[in-house]
N, C-alpha and C positions, 0 to 999 in steps of 0.2 A: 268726429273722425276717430277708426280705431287703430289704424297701424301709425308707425313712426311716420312723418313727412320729412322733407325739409323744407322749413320754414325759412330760412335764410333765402332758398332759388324761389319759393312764390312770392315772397315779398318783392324780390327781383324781376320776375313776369310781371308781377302784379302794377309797381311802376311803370315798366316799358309801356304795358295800357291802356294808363288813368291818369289824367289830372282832374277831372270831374266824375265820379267824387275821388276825393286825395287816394290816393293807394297805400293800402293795411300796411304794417309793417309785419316785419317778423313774429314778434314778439305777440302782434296780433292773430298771426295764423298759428300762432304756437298752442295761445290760448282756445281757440275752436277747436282745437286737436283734443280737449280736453273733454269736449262738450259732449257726452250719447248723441243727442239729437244730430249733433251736422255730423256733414258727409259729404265725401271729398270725392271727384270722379277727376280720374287723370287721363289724359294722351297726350303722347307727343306735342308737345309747346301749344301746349294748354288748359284748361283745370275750372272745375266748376266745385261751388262750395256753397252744400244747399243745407234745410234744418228742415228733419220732419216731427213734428210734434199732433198727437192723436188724428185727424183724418185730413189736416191740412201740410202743405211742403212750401219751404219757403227759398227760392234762392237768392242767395245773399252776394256772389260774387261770381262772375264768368268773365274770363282772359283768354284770350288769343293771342301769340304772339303778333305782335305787326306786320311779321314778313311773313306770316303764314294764311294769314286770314282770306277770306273768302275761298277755299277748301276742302270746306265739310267738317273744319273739326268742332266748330260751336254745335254744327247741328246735331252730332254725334255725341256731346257731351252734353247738352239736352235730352235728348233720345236716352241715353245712359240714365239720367237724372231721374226721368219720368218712370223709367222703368223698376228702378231701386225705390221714390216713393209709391209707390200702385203698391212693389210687393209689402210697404208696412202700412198698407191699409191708405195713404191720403187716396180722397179724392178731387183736391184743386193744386194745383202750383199758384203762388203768386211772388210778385217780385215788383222793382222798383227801378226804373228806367231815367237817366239822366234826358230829359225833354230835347234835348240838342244832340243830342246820340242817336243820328238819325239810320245809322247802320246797324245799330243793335234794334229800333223799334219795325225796322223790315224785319230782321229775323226772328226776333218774338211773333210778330203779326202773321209770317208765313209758316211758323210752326203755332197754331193754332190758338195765340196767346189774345185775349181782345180786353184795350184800353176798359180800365173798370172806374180812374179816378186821374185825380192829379193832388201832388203832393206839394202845394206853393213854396221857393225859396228849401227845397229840402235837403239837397245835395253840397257842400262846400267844395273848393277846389283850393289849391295849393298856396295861391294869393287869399285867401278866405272871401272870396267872390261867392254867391250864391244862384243854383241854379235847380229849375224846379224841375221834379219828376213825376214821369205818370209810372200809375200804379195798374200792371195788367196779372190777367188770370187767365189759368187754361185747367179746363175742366180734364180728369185723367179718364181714358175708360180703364176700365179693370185687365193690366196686360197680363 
């Protein structure tokens, strides 16, 4: 990420979220801030935070507020995502899904994402309960 954030308010989104997997803290989004490779796409109460490294993207975290969801802003901050890796060259997205997050595995699947694996026991939650995730990819065309 290259401009200033606040990391205090995504750690904040980032809770309202998550308890599967735990949600980052501050301090953790402080540190990606620090990273060239990630990249932060923002809108209104909600924020994706993805890593592009030579022809592959990875996204690593997507938040919607609760009370806003179902709206268009995940789709839109996908759509943003894909279009900021394509221009540095990736051509896959991949990412990590909590197996029980069955609202976020419709919107990967309906934005052109297809189950590639499964991650057994991969995610922790807040009680340190463990929960597996699959692993999807969506190929970029060149936008």
């Amino acid at each position: 990420m290259s401009a200033a954030i606040d990391a205090e308010a995504l750690a904040a989104l980032h809770k309202r979220c998550f308890s599967t997997p735990r949600p980052w803290s501050a301090a953790e989004f402080a540190d990606l801030n620090e990273d060239p490779t990630t990249h932060l796409i923002l809108q209104p109460d909600g924020f994706l935070a993805g890593r592009v490294i030579a022809d592959e993207a990875e996204i690593l975290t997507l938040a919607v507020d609760p009370d806003r969801r179902r709206q268009g802003i995940a789709r839109t901050l996908l759509h943003k995502f894909h279009e900021k890796a394509a221009s540095l060259n990736a051509r896959a997205v991949f990412l990590e899904v909590a197996a029980d997050n069955l609202a976020a595995v419709q919107l990967y699947t309906a934005c052109g994402y297809q189950k590639t694996g499964n991650r057994p026991r991969y995610f922790r939650d807040r009680e340190g309960n463990f929960t597996d995730a699959f692993i999807f990819r969506r190929v970029l065309s060149q936008i």
